[in-house]
NULUM-858904 format. One record per residue: x, y, z of N, C-alpha, C in turn. Coordinates in steps of 0.001 Angstrom, whole numbers, always signed. Example, Ala and Ser with C-alpha at 12.3 -4.5 7.8 and 13.67 -1.06 7.14 Angstrom:
<sites>
+---------+---------+---------+---------+---------+---------+---------+---------+---------+
|     n_u |     n_v |     n_w |    ca_u |    ca_v |    ca_w |     c_u |     c_v |     c_w |
+---------+---------+---------+---------+---------+---------+---------+---------+---------+
|  +13190 |   -5690 |   +7800 |  +12300 |   -4500 |   +7800 |  +13200 |   -3300 |   +7800 |
|  +12850 |   -2250 |   +7080 |  +13670 |   -1060 |   +7140 |  +12900 |     +30 |   +7870 |
+---------+---------+---------+---------+---------+---------+---------+---------+---------+
</sites>
This chain:
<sites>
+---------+---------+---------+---------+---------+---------+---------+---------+---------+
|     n_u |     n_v |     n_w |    ca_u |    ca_v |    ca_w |     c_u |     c_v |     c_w |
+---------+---------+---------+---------+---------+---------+---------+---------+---------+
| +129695 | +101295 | +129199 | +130360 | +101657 | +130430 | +129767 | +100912 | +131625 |
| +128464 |  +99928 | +131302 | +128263 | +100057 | +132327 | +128691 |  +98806 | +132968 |
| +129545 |  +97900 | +132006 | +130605 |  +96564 | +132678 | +132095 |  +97081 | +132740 |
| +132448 |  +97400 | +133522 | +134178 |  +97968 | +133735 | +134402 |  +97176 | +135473 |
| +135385 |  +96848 | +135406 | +136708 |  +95645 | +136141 | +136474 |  +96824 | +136991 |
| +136453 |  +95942 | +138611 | +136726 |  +97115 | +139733 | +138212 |  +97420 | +139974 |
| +138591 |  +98422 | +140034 | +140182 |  +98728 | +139563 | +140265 |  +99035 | +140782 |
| +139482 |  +99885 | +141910 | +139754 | +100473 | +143209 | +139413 |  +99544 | +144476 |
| +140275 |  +99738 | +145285 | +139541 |  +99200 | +146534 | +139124 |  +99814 | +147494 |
| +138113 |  +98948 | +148511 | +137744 |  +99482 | +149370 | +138599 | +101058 | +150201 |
| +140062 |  +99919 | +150177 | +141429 | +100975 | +151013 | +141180 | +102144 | +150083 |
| +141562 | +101876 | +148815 | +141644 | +103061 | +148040 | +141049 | +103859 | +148327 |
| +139234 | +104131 | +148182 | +138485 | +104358 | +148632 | +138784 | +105810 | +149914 |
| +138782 | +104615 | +151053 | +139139 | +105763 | +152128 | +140534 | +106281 | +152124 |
| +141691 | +106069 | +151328 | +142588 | +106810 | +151609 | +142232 | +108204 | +150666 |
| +141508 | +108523 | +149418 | +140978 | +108947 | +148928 | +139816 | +109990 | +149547 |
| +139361 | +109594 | +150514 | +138299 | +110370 | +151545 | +138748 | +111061 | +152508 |
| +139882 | +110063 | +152805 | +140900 | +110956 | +154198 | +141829 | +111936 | +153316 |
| +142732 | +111712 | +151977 | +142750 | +112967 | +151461 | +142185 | +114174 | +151528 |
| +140606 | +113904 | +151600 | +139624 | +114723 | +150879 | +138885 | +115496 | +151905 |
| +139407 | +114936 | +153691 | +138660 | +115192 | +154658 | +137137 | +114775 | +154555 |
| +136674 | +113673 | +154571 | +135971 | +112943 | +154003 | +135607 | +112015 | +154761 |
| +134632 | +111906 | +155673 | +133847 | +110705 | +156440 | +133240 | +109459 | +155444 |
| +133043 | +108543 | +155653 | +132482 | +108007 | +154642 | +131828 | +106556 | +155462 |
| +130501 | +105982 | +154915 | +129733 | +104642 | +155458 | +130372 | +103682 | +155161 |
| +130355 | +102378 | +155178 | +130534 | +101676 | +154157 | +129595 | +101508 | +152923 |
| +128682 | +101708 | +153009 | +127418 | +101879 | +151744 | +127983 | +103269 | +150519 |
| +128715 | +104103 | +151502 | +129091 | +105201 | +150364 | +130444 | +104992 | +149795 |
| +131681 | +103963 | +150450 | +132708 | +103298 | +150041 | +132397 | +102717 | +149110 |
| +131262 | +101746 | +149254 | +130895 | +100801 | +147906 | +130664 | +101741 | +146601 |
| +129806 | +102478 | +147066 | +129123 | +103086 | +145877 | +129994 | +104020 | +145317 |
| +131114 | +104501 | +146155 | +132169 | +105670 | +145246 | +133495 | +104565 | +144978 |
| +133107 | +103244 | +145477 | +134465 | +102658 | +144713 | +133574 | +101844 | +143166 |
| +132396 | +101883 | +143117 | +131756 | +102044 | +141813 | +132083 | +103069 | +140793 |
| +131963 | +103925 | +141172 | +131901 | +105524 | +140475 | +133387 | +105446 | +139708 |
| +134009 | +105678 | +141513 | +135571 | +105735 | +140737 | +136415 | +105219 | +140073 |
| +135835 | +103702 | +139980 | +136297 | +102681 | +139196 | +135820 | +103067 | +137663 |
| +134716 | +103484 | +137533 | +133618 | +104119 | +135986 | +134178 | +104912 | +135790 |
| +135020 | +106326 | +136692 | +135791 | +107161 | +135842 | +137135 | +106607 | +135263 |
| +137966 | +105710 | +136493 | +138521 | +105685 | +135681 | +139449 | +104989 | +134631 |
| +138102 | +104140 | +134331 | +137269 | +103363 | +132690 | +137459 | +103514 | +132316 |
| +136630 | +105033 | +131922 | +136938 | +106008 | +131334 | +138158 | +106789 | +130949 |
| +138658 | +107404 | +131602 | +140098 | +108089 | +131636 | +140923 | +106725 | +130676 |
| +141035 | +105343 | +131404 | +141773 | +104484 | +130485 | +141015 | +104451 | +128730 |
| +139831 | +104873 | +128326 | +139722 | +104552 | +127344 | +140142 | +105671 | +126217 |
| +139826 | +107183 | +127342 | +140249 | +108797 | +126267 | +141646 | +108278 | +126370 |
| +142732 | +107194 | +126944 | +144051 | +107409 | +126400 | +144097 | +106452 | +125400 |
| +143632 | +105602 | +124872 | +143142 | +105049 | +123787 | +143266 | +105865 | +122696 |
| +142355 | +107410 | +122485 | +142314 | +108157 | +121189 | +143497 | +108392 | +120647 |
| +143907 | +108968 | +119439 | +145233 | +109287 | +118453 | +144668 | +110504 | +118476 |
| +145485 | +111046 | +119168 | +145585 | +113219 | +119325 | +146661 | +113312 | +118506 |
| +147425 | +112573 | +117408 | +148429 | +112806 | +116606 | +147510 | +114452 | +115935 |
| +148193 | +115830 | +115510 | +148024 | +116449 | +114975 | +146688 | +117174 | +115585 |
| +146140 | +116638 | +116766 | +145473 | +117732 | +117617 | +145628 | +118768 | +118547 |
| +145788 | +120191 | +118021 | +146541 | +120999 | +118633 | +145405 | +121378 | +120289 |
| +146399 | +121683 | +121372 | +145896 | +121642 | +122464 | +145046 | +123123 | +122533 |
| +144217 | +123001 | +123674 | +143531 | +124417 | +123940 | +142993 | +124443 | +125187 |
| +142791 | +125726 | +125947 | +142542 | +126032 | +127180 | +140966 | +125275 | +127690 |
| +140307 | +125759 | +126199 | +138753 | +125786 | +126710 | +138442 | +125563 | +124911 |
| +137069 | +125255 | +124855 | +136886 | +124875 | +123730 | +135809 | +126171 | +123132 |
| +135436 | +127136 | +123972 | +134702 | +128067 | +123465 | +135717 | +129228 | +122742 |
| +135483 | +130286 | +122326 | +135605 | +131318 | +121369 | +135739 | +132891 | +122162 |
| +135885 | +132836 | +123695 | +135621 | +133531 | +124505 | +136922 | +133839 | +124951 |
| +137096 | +135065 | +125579 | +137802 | +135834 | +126320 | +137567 | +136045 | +127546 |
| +138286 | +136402 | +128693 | +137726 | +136601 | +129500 | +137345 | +138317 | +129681 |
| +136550 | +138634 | +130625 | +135916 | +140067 | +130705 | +136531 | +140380 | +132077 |
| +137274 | +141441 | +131968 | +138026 | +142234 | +132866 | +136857 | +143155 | +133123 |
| +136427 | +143472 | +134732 | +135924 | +144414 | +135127 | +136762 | +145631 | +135373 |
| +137146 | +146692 | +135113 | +137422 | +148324 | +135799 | +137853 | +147892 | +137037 |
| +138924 | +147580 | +137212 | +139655 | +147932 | +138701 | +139233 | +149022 | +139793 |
| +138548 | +149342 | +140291 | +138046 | +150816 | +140513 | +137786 | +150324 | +142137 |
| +138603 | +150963 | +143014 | +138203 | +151041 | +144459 | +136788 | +151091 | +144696 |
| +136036 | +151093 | +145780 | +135135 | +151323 | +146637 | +134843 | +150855 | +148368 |
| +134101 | +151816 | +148819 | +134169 | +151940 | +150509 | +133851 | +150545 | +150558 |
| +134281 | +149879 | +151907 | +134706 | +148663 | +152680 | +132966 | +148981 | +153051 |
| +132652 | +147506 | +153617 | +131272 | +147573 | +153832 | +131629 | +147829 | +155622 |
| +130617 | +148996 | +156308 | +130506 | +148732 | +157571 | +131043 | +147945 | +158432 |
| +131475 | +147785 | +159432 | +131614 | +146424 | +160348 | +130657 | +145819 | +160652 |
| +129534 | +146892 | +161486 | +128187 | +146604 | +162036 | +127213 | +145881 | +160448 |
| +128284 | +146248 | +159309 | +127154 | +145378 | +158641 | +127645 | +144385 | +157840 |
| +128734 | +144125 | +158134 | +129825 | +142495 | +158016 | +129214 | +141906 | +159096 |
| +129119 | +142227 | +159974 | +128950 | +141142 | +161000 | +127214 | +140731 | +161312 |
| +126396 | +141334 | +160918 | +125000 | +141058 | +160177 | +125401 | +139894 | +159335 |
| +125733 | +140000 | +158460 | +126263 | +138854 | +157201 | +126538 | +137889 | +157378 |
| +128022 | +137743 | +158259 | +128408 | +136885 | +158714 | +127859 | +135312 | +159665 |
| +128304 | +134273 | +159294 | +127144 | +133316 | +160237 | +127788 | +133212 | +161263 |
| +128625 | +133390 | +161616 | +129671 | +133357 | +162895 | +130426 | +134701 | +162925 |
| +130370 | +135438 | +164514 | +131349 | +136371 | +164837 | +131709 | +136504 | +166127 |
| +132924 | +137046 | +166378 | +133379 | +137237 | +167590 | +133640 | +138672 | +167895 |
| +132791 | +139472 | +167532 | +132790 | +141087 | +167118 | +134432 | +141471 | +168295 |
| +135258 | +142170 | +167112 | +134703 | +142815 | +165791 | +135067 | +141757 | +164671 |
| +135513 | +140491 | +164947 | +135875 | +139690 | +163816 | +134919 | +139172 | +163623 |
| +135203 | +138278 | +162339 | +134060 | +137726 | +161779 | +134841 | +136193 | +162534 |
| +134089 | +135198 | +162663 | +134681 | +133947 | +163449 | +134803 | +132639 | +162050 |
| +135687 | +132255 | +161444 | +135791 | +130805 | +160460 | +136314 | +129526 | +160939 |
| +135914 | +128931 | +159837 | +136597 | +127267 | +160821 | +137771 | +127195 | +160296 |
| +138449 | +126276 | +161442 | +140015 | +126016 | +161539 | +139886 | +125143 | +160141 |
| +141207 | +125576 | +159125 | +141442 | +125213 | +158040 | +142919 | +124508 | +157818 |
| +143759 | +124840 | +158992 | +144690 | +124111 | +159198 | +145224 | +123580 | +160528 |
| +145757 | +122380 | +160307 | +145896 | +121093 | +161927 | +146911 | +120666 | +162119 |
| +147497 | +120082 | +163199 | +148256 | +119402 | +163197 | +148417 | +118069 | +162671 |
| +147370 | +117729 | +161467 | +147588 | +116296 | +161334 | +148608 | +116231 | +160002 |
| +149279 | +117133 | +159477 | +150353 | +117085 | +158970 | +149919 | +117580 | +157201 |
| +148548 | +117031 | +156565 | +147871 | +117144 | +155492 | +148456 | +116144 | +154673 |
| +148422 | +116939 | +153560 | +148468 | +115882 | +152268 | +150204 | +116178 | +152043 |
+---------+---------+---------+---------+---------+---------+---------+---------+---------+
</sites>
């Protein structure tokens, strides 16, 4: 793996970061248009394998998942949400803006 064709570019790169909300150096462009080029190497070579007659599956373990008891209980305090909290504007708790006008993805 460790000779694979650079498949990505620089552009790629940051359109990929600005997806991702994603600042980036040029030193960390280089180095994740390395990476991402190594995954996907990779990815081109698992489509390579013959899955003829390999039946699909969620997860490869033997496991279930574990349902806890649905079971109510008292709301924590305010006075002690807002202890917790790293930001508040009592009585709210204060979060960062998660959506913008820049239109998204």
């Amino acid at each position: 793996m460790a000779d694979h064709p650079q498949h990505l570019s620089a552009a790629d790169v940051h359109k990929v970061a600005a997806l991702s909300r994603l600042s980036l150096s040029d030193a960390q462009v280089e180095q994740y248009r390395h990476q991402l080029s190594a995954v996907l190497a990779y990815i081109n070579r698992l489509r390579e394998l013959d899955l003829a007659g390999v039946e699909p599956m969620a997860h490869v373990g033997d496991t279930h998942n574990r349902l806890d008891a649905d079971t109510p209980h008292d709301p924590l305090p305010n006075s002690v949400l807002m202890k917790m909290a790293p930001q508040t504007m009592p009585p709210f708790i204060k979060v960062p803006k998660v959506i913008d006008d820049a239109g998204g993805a």
